[in-house]
N, C-alpha and C positions, 0 to 999 in steps of 0.2 A: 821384621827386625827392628828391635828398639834402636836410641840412639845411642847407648851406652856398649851396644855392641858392636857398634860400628869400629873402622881403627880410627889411630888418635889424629891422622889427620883428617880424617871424614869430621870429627869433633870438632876442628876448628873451623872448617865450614860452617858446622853446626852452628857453633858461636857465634860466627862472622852474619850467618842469616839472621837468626835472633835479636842480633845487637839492630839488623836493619830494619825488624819488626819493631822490637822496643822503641826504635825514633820515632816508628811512623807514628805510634800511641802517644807519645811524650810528645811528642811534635802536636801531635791535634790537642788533647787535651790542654796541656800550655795556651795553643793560641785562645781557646776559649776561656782558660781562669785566668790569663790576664784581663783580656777582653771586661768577663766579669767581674773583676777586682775594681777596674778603672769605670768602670758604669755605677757597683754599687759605694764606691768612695764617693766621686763626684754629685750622686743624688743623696746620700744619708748626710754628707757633711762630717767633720772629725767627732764630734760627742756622740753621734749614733750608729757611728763605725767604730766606734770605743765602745758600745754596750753591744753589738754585734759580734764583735771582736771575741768579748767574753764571752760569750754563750755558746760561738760556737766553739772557743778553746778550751772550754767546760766539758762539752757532749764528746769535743773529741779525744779530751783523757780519762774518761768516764770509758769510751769505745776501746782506746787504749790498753786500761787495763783488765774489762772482760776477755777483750782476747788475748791478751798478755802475748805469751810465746808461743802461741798453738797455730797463729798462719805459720811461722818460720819452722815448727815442727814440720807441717803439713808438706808445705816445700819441700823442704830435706830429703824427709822417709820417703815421700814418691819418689821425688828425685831418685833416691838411694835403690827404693827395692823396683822401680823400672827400670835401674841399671842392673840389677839383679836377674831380669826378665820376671821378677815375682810379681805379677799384675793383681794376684786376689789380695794379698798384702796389703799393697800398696791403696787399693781401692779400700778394705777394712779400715786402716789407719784415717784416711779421712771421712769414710762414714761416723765413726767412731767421734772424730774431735766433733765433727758438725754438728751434731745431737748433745756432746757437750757444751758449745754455742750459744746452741738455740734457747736449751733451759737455762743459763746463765745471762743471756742480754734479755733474759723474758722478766727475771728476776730484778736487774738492775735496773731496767727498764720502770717496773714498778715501783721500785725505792726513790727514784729521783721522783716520781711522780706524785709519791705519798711524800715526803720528807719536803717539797715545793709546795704541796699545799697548805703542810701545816705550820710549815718551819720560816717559812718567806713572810715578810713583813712587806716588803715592796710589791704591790699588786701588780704593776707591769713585768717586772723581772719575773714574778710568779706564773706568772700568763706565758711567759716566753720559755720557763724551763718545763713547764708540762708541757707544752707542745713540743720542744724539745727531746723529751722523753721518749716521744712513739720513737725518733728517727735512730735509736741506741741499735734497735733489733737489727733494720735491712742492712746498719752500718756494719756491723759485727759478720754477719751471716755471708754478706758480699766480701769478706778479705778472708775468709775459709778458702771460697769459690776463685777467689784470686790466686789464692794461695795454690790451691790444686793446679790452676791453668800455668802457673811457676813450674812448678815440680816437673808438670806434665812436658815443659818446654811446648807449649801451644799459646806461643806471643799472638798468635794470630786472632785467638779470644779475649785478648787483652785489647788491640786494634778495633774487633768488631763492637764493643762493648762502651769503649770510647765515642766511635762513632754514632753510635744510635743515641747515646744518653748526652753526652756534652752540648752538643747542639738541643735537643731537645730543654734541658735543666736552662739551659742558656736562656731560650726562648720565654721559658716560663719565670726568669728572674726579669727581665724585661718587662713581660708585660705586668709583673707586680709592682713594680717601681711605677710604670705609666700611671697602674690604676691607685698610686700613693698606698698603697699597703704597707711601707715600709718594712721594722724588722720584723714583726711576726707572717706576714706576708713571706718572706725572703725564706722561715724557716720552714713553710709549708710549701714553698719550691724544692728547699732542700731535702725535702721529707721524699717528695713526688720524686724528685732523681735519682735515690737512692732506692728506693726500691722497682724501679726500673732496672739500674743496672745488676741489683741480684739477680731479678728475674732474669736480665741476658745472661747474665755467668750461669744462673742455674742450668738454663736451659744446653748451654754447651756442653758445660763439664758432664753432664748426665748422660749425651749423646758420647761424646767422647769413652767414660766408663763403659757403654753399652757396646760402643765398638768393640771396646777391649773383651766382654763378653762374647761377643761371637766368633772371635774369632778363637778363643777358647773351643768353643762348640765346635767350629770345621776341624779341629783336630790337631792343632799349631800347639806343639810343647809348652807349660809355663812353670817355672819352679814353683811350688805353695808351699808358704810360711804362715803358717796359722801365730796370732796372737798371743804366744805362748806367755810364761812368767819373765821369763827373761827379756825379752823383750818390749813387752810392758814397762818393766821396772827403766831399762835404753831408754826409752822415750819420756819415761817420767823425771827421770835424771834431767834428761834435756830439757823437757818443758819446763822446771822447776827451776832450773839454771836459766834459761832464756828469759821466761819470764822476770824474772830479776830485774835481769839487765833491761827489761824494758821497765821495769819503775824508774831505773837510774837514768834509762833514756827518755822517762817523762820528765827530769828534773832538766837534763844536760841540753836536751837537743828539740823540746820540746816545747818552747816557748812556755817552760816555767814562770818565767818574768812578767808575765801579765798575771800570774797571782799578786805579787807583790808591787803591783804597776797597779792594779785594781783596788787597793789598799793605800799605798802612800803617793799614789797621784791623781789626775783629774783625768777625766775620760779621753782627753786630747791623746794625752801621752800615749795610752792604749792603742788608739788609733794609729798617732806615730808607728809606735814600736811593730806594730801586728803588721801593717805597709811595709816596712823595711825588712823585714822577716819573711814576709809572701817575695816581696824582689830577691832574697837572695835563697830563698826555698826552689823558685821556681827557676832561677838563673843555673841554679845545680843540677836543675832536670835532666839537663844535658849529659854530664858526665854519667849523671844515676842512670842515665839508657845502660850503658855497659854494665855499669856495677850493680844492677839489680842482675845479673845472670849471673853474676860470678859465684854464691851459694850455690845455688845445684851444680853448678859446672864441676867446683871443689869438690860437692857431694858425690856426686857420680864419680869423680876421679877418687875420692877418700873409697869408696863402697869398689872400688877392685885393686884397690891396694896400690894402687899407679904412683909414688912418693915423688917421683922426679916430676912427674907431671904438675906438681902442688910447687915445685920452688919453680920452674920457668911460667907456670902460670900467674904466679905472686910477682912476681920481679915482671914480668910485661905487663900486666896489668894495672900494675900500681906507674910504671912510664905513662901507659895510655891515657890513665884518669886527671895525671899530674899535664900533659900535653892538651885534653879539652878543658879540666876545668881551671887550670892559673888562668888563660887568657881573659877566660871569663868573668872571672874575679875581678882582678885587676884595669880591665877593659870596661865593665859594670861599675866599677868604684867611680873610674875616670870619670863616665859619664852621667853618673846617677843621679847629683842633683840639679840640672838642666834639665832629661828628661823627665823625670818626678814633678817639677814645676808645672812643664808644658803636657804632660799627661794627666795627670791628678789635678792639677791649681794648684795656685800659689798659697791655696788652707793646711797643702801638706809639704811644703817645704821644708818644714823642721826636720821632718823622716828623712832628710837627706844624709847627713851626717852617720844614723846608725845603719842605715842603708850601706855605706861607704864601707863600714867598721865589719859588716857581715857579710858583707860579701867575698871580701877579702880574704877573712880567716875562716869562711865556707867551703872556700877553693881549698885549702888545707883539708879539713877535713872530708872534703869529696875523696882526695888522692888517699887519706887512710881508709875509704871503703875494702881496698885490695885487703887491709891488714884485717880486720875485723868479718871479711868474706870468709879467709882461709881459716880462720879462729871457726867459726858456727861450722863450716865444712865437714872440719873434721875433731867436731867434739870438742874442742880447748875453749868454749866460749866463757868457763867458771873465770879467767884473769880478767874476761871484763867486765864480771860481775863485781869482783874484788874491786880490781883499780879505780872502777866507773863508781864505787859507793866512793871513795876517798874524795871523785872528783865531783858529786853529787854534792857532799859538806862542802866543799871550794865552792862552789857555785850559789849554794845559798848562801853564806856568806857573803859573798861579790854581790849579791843581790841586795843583802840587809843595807852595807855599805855604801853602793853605788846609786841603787835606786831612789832613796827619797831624796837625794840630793840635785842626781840628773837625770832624772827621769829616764825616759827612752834611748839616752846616748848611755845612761849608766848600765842598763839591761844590757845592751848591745856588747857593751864590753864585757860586764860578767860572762856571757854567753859564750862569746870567742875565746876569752881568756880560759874557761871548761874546756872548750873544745878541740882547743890547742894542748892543754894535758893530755886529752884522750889520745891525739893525733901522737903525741913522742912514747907514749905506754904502748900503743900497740905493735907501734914498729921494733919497739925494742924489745915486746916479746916474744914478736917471731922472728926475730933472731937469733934469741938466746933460747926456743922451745926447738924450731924445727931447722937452725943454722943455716936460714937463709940473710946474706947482708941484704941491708935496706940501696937501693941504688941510687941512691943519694948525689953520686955525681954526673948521674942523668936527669934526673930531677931539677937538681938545683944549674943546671944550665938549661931546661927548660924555663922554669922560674926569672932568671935574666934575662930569657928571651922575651918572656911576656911584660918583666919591664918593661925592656927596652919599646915592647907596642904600646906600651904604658905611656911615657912618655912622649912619644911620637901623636898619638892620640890629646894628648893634654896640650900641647905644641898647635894643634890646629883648632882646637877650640877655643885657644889664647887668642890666635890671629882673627879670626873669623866668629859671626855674632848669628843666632836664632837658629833656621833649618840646616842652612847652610851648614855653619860646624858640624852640628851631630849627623848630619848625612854623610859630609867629605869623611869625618873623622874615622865612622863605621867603616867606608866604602874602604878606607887607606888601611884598616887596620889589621885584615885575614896577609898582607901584602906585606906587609912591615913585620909581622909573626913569622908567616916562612921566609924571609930573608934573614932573621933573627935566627932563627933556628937552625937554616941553612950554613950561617956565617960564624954559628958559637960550636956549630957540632953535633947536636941536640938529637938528629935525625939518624937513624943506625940501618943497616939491611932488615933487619926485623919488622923495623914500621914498612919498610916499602913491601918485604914480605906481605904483612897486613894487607896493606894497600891493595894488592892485587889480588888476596884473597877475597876482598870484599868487591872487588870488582869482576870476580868471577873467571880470572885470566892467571897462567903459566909466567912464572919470571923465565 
């Protein structure tokens, strides 16, 4: 029995596992890229963590848009037609994209590699984008493979895949740093990890497919939908529409800003910026554990027509995201340039401010992942195509403006400033598409609560100076949130529901 056939409380179990899968991933992975963030800062220095910076935010909007919209297709449709029980489907649909993939990153892969040797004037930079070049292929080919372990609801290959390659990729940025290889050294760790971790995805997803064949063979029913025209034409809609919206999302969400940071400032800035971007990228991982299931979850609920299931889904989800990531935000601002000093050096200090400025208005947009889940879900993704190009011009713009004057704090605000448009467009169009209210005065008495940790936290790092604050401050802060919470209202039967759902127990 698939999971779409299950009933809809089996689902939220379902959920409730998943999200405990996804931390465990998020959780390990996290502890290693900061780990690696804080090793390869402190040994490059800021000017050659500004040309690092670039090259890899180069290869990774280059990876970006070969794959354009084709993982979040891949997602969906399994998602969709394993809720369907259509398993040959579901398996075509990403055979299909992955061989479109593969001849595409083999393509672009080449272009950067012809166009760097002839086109580059700087012999180092030269040196580092053809090397560069190989890592386009595994990168591309590995979020197919991701993409299917989505679909498939098998976080547990997301988990395993973590495990073997983090630590390892980890090990080998180490020993490149000891043996001073610096950045082309660092990009042929990068190279070595990445295709590691296809090879682990590969090797699951393909066992997993083959399960799904045999048990075809013992004789187990499965609906078959062959790849008909219409159906083609579904998915090319969607890919063509997604895609889009990920050029919009190279501009908005993408650390565009070191184009123009790499341009009208000096490498420091880079470095700044790319640092404070990594703390509030990876600060969001947290809420992104839930909000990366919430697409298939919506898909599989869109794919049997279940509609009530899409407004109580949207409205707790979008509590939940707003309940892990304001604290975070807000709690990360508080403390971010203390620990930035005593982590990083006192080289990366400056990053503290736009560190401050993103983390803040990240938390914002963690909470509209709910809005932009239920959009891809079920098809309505064309509005944030639209809106997202509007806010794409916004954002260059804020960038032309901002940047050569304040460098890394100007990015920073451009940035939040986009991404707080995005955050009020989307809410307001699934309200006005599928008349769901935004719950806003759950929200926003979460949001007071995580002041008020705010606060409280800021209060004790006033009083108290070095380990001491940022330890008591941490230790006090989960304590002063649920009392905050407890005392404004914020906490419903719902969450405690939750609660014991994910603990496995009967209210």
């Amino acid at each position: 029995m698939n999971f779409i056939s299950r009933p809809v409380v089996s689902k939220v179990k379902l959920l409730a596992s998943n999200t405990l899968f996804n931390l465990l991933n998020t959780l390990f992975a996290g502890v290693f890229g900061i780990a690696t963030s804080i090793i390869v800062a402190r040994s490059l220095g800021a000017v050659q963590l500004g040309e690092y910076s670039y090259i890899l935010w180069l290869i990774g909007i280059l990876t970006l848009f070969v794959n354009a919209g084709l993982p979040m297709v891949v997602a969906k449709y399994v998602a969709e037609y394993i809720g369907r029980n259509d398993i040959a489907t579901a398996k075509n649909i990403f055979t299909v994209i992955l061989k479109l993939e593969l001849g595409a990153s083999l393509i672009i892969s080449s272009l950067v590699a012809y166009l760097s040797f002839f086109l580059t004037s700087d012999v180092t930079r030269k040196n580092l984008l053809l090397l560069s070049s190989i890592n386009i292929i595994p990168i591309v080919l590995a979020r197919i493979y991701s993409a299917a372990a989505t679909g498939l609801q098998k976080y547990q290959t997301l988990i395993i895949a973590s495990l073997i390659s983090s630590p390892i990729q980890f090990l080998l940025i180490v020993f490149t740093l000891l043996a001073h290889h610096n950045v082309a050294g660092l990009i042929v760790a990068n190279i070595i990890g990445s295709v590691l971790n296809l090879a682990i995805f590969w090797y699951f997803i393909k066992n997993e497919f083959n399960r799904f064949d045999s048990l075809a063979m013992q004789g187990i029913p499965v609906q078959v939908t062959r790849l008909d025209t219409f159906l083609k034409k579904r998915i090319a809609k969607y890919s063509l529409s997604v895609s889009g919206i990920i050029i919009i999302d190279a501009i908005v969400w993408q650390k565009s800003e070191i184009f123009f940071l790499e341009r009208f400032s000096p490498p420091e800035e880079i470095a700044f910026y790319s640092l404070a971007f990594t703390i509030g990228y990876m600060a969001m991982q947290i809420p992104g554990i839930f909000s990366s299931l919430l697409i298939p979850y919506f898909s599989g609920i869109y794919g049997q027509g279940y509609k009530p299931g899409l407004k109580k889904g949207y409205i707790h989800s979008t509590r939940y995201l707003a309940l892990i990531a304001f604290p975070i935000g807000i709690g990360g601002a508080i403390l971010s340039a203390p620990l930035i000093e005593l982590v990083y050096g006192s080289e990366y200090r400056n990053a503290a401010i736009p560190a401050q400025i993103i983390l803040v208005f990240n938390s914002f947009g963690a909470v509209s992942r709910a809005s932009s889940a239920i959009l891809y879900g079920t098809e309505e993704q064309g509005f944030i195509l639209k809106w997202g190009s509007i806010i794409a011009i916004f954002n260059i713009f804020l960038n032309l403006i901002l940047i050569p004057k304040y460098g890394a704090t100007g990015a920073a605000i451009a940035n939040s400033s986009a991404q707080m448009a995005g955050v009020v467009g989307g809410a307001a169009y699934v309200n006005n598409e599928f008349g769901i209210d935004y719950p806003s005065k759950s929200v926003l008495k979460i949001f007071i609560s995580s002041i008020v940790m705010g606060i409280g936290m800021y209060s004790v790092t006033s009083l108290f100076n070095g380990y001491r604050s940022l330890l008591l401050s941490i230790s006090l802060s989960p304590f002063i949130y649920l009392v905050s919470l407890w005392f404004i209202g914020a906490i419903d039967a719902e969450d405690r529901r939750l609660i014991y759902t994910l603990l496995g127990k009967n209210e």
